[in-house]
C-alpha positions as CSV (number, residue, x, y, z in Angstrom):
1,X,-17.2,-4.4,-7.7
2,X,-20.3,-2.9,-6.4
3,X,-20.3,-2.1,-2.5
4,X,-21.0,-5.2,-0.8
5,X,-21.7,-5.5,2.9
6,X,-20.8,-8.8,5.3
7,X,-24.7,-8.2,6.4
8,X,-25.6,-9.4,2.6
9,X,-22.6,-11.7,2.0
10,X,-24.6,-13.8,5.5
11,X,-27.5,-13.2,3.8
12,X,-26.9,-15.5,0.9
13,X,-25.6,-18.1,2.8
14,X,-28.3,-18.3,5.1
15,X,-31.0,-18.1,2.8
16,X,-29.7,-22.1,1.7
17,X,-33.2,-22.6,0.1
18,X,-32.4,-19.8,-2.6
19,X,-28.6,-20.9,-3.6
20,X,-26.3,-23.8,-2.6
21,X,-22.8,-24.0,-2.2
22,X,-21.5,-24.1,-5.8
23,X,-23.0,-20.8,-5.6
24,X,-21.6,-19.5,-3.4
25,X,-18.2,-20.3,-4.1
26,X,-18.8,-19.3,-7.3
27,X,-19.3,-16.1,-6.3
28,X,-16.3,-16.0,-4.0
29,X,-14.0,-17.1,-6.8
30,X,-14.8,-14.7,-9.3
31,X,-14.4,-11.3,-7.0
32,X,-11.1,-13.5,-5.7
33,X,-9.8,-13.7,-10.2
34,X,-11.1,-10.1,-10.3
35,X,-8.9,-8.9,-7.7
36,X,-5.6,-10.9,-8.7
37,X,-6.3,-9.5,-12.6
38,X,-6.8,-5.8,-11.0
39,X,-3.7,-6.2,-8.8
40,X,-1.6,-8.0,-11.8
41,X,-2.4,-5.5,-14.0
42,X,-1.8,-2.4,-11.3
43,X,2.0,-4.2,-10.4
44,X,2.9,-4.5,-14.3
45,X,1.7,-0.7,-15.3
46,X,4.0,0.4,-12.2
47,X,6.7,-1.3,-13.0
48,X,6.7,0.2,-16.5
49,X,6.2,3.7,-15.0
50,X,9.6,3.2,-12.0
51,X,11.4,1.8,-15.3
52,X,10.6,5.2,-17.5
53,X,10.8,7.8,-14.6
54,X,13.9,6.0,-13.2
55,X,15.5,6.9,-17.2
56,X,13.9,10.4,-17.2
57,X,15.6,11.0,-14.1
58,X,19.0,9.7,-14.9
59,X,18.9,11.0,-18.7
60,X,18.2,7.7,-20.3
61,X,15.3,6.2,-22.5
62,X,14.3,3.1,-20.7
63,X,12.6,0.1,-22.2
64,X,11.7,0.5,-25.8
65,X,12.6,-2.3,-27.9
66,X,9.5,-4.7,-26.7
67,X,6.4,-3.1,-27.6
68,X,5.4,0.2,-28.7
69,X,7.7,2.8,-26.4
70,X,8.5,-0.7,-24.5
71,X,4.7,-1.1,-23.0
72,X,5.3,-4.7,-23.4
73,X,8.6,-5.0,-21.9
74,X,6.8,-5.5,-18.1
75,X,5.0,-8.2,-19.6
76,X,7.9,-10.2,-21.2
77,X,9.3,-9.9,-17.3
78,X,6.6,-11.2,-16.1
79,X,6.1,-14.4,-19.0
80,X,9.9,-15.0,-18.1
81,X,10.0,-15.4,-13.7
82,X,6.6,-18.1,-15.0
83,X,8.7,-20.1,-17.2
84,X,11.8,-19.5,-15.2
85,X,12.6,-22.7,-12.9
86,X,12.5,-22.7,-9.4
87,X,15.3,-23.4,-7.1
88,X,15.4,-23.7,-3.3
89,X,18.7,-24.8,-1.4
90,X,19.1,-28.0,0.0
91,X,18.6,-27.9,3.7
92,X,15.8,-25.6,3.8
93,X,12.6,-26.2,5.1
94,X,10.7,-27.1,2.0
95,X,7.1,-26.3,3.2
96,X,7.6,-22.8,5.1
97,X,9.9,-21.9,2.2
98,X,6.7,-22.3,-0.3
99,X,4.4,-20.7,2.1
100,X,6.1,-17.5,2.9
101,X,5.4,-15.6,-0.9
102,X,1.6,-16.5,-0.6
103,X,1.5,-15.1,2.9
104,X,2.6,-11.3,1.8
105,X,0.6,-11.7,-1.3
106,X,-2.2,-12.5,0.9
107,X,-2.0,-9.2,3.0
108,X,-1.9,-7.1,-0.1
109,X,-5.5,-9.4,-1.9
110,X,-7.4,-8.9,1.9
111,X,-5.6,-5.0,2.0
112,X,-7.4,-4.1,-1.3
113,X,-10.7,-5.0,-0.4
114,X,-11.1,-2.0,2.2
115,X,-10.0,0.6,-0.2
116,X,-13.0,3.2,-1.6
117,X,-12.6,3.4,-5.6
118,X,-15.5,5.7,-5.4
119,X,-19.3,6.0,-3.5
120,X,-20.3,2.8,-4.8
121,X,-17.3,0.8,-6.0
122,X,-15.8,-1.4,-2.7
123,X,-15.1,-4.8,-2.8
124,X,-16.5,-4.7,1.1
125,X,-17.1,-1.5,3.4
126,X,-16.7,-2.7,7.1
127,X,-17.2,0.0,9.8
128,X,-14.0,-0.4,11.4
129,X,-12.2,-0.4,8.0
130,X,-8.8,1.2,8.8
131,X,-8.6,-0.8,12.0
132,X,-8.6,-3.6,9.8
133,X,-6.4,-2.6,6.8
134,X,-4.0,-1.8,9.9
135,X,-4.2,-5.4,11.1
136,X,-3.9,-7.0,7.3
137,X,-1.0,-5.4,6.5
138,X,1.2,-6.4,9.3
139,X,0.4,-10.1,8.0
140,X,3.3,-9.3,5.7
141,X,5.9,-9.0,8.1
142,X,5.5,-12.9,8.6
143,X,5.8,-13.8,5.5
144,X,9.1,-11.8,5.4
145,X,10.5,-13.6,8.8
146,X,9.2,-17.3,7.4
147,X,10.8,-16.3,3.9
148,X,14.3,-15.4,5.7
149,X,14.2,-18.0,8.1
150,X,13.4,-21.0,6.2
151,X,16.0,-20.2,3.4
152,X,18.9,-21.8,5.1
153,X,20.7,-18.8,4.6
154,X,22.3,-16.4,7.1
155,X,22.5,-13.0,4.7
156,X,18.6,-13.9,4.1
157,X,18.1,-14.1,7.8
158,X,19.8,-11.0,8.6
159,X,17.4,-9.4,5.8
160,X,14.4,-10.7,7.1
161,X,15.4,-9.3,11.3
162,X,16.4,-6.3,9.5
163,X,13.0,-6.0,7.2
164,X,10.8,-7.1,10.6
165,X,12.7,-4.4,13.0
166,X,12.2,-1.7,10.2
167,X,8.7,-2.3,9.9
168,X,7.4,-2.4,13.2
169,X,9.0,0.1,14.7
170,X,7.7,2.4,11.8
171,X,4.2,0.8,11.9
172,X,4.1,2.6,15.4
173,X,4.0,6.1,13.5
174,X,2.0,4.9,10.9
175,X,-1.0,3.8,13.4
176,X,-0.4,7.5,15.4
177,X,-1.0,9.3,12.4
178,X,-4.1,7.4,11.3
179,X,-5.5,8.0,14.8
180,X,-5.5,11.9,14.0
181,X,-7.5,11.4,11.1
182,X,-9.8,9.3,13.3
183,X,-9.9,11.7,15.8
184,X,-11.5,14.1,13.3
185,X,-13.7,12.1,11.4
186,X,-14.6,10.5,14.3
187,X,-14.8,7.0,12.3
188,X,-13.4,4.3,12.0
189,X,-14.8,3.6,8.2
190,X,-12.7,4.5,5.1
191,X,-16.2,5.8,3.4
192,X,-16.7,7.9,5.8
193,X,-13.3,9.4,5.9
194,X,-14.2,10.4,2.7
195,X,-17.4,11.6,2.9
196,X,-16.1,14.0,6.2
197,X,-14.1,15.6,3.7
198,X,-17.0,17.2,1.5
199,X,-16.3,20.6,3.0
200,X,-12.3,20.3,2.6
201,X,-9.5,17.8,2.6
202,X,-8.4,17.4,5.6
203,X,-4.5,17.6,4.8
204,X,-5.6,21.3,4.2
205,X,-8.6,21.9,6.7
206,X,-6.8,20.2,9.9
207,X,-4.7,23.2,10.1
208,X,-0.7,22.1,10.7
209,X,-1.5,19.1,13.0
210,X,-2.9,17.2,9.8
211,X,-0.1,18.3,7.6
212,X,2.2,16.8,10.3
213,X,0.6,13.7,10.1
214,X,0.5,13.5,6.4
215,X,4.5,14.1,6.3
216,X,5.1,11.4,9.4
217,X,2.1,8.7,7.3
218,X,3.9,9.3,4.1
219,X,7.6,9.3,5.3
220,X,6.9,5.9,7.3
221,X,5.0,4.5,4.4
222,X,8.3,4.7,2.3
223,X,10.3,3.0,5.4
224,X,7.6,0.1,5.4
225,X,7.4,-0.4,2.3
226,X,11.4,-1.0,2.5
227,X,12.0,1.6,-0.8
228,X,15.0,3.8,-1.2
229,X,16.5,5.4,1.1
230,X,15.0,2.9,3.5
231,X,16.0,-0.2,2.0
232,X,18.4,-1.6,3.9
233,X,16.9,-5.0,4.5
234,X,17.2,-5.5,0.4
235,X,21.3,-4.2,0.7
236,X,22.5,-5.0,-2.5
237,X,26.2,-4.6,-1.4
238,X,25.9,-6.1,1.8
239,X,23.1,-9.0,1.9
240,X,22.5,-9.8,-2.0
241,X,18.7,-9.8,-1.9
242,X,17.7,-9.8,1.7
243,X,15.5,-12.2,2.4
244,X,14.5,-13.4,-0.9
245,X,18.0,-14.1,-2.0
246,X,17.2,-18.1,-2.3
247,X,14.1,-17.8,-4.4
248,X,13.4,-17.3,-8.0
249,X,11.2,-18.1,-10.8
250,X,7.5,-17.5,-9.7
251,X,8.1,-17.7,-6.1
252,X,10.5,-14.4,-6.7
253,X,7.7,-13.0,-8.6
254,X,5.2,-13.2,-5.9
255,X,7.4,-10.8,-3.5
256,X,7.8,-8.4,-6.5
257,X,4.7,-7.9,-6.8
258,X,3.2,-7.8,-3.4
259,X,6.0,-4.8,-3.1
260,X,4.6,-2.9,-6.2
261,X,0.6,-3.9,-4.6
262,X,2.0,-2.5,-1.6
263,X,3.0,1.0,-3.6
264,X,-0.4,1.4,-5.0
265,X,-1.8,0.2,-1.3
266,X,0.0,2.7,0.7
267,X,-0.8,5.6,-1.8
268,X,-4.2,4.8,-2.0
269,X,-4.9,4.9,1.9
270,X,-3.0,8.4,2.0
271,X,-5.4,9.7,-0.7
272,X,-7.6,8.2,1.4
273,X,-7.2,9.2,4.4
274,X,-5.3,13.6,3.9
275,X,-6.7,13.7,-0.2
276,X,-10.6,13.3,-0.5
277,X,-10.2,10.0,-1.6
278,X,-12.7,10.1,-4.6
279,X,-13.7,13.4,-3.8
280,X,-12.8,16.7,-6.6
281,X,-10.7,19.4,-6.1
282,X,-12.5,22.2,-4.9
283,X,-11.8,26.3,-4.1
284,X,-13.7,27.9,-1.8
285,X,-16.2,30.7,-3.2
286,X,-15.0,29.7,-6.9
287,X,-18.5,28.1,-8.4
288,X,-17.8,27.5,-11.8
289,X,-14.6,25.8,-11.3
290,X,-16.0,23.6,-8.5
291,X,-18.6,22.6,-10.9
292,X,-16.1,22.2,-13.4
293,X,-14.5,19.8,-10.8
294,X,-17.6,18.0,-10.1
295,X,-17.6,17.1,-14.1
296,X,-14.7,15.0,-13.6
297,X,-15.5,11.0,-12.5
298,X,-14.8,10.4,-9.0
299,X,-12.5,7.2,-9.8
300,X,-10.7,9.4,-12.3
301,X,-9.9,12.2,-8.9
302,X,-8.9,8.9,-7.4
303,X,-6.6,7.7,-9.7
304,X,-5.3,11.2,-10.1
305,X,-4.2,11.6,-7.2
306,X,-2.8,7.9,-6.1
307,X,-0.9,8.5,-9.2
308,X,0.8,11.8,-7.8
309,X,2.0,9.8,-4.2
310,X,3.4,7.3,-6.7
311,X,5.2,9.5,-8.5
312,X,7.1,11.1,-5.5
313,X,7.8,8.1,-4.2
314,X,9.2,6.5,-7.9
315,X,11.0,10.2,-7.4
316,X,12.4,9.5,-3.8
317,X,13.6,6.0,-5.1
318,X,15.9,7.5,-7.7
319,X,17.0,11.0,-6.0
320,X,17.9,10.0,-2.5
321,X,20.8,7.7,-1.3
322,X,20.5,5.1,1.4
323,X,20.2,5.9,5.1
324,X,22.7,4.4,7.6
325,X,21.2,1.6,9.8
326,X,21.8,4.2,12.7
327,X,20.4,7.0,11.2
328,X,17.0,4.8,10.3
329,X,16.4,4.0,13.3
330,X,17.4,7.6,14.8
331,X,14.7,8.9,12.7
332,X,12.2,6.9,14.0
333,X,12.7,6.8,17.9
334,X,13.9,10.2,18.2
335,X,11.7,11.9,15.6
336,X,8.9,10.7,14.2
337,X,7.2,8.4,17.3
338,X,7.9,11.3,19.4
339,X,6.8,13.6,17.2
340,X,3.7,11.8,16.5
341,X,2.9,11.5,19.8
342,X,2.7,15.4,20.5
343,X,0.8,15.8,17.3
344,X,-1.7,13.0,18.8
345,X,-2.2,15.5,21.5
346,X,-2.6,18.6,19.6
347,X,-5.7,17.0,17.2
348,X,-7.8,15.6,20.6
349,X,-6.9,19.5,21.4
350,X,-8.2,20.7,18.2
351,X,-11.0,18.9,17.8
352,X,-12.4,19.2,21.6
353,X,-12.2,23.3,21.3
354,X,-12.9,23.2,17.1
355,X,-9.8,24.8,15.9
356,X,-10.0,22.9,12.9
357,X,-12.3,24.3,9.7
């Protein structure tokens, strides 16, 4: 997955003399089977990891019989929502009802494409990269609203308003807290968020105004991505499933695992974006363990650290109990958007006088 630019990708098809269209759609297909692998692969390993932290946390073993330690259990899952049949109910709308899994599937395939592995591995570096994965990702939320609406089912209706409501009203702090990082790397492209953090990460070298925006990014992140304690819109005890009560076999599938995509999405923009992205740990005036640093593979320090943000929020998942529908939305109107909003302030402040390292 070398770095390829839309400048070369127009290239090829212009230069028609050179290749043809079987070509090109060759070449289309296979990044398209290299990403659904990579993303399959990413949703079953996570799984497997919530299933063994969830049973460290509450004293248990977790999946052991299938496979060595249970490695193979994800896998069995997976083999039995293929085979499983697929139901729909009578009187819903047969064609929406199809569509809606492929459409928040879709914004997690077109999501990964922006994100830096390392320098040189990118499925496509655009200059206005985060603008983009901003605008991708809200593609979801459709898919939610056709999945609840077309069910003929009021509890997955209710699921879906709920699961719309929740995510963008928290996709307002998400896009404030980007903008501080934007404000200080003074780009718009992912690489280049990276590569402005050579001399420091800038969770640590934005002073208190970046840490802010970390804790608002991450804490929205969760309430988008409709995990515990934010899960209301998936209520067990009140709405079944939420809005995917009415679908099962492969169909099901698809939703779980553009929500696990969506995990390793969301942790890999915050790495991103407050972490170094590929970029080693460093100490200032401390030479041999910097170089010691350097030693390590730059998609190893990503996966490192996209790993961590997993963890804590596996760790949230399991520790914390659900929030009131009140008290979600307190926390956002009240808290974070205004709080966001001041911290907005305070970075243009910072970086117009250079207060920042």
């Amino acid at each position: 997955m070398t770095t390829y630019h839309i400048e070369n990708f127009a290239n090829i098809i212009n230069n028609s003399y050179q290749t043809n269209i079987f070509t090109i759609f060759a070449y289309v297909l296979l990044i398209f089977i290299g990403i659904l692998a990579y993303i399959t692969l990413v949703a079953l390993t996570l799984i497997y990891v919530e299933r063994k932290v969830c049973a460290a946390i509450q004293c248990r073993i977790g999946p052991n019989r299938t496979g060595w330690w249970g490695l193979l259990q994800p896998v069995a899952d997976a083999i039995k929502l293929v085979l499983k049949e697929k139901n729909s109910p009578l009187y819903c709308d047969k064609l929406l009802h199809f569509i809606a899994p492929m459409f928040c599937l879709g914004a997690c395939l077109s999501s990964l494409l922006i994100i830096p592995f390392s320098h040189n591995i990118q499925v496509i570096n655009l200059n206005v990269g985060i603008l983009y994965w901003s605008a991708v990702s809200s593609l979801g939320i459709l898919g939610i609203l056709i999945a609840g609406w077309s069910s003929y089912n009021k509890w997955s209706l209710l699921g879906a308003i709920r699961s719309a409501s929740q995510m963008l009203s928290y996709e307002l702090s998400i896009i404030l807290s980007i903008m501080v990082i934007v404000i200080y790397a003074g780009t718009l492209d992912v690489q280049k968020i990276v590569l402005s953090q050579l001399d420091g990460w800038w969770i640590f070298k934005g002073h208190i105004v970046t840490v802010i925006s970390f804790l608002i990014f991450f804490v929205a992140s969760v309430a988008e991505l409709n995990r515990t304690p934010f899960d209301l819109p998936e209520g067990e005890s009140e709405l079944g499933a939420g809005f995917h009560t009415e679908y099962s076999g492969i169909q099901f599938g698809f939703f779980f695992l553009a929500e696990y995509i969506n995990v390793f999405i969301t942790s890999a923009i915050i790495v991103t974006l407050f972490l170094g992205g590929w970029l080693p740990f460093h100490l200032y005036g401390m030479l041999s363990f910097n170089n010691a640093m350097n030693g390590i593979h730059p998609i190893i320090w990503f996966f490192l650290k996209v790993s961590l943000i997993i963890f804590i929020i596996v760790w949230i998942r399991w520790t914390l109990p659900r929030l009131r529908i009140d008290q979600l939305i307190y926390l956002e109107w009240k808290f974070l958007l205004p709080l966001g909003l001041v911290n907005i302030v305070l970075s243009a402040i910072s970086v117009l006088y250079s207060f920042h390292f």
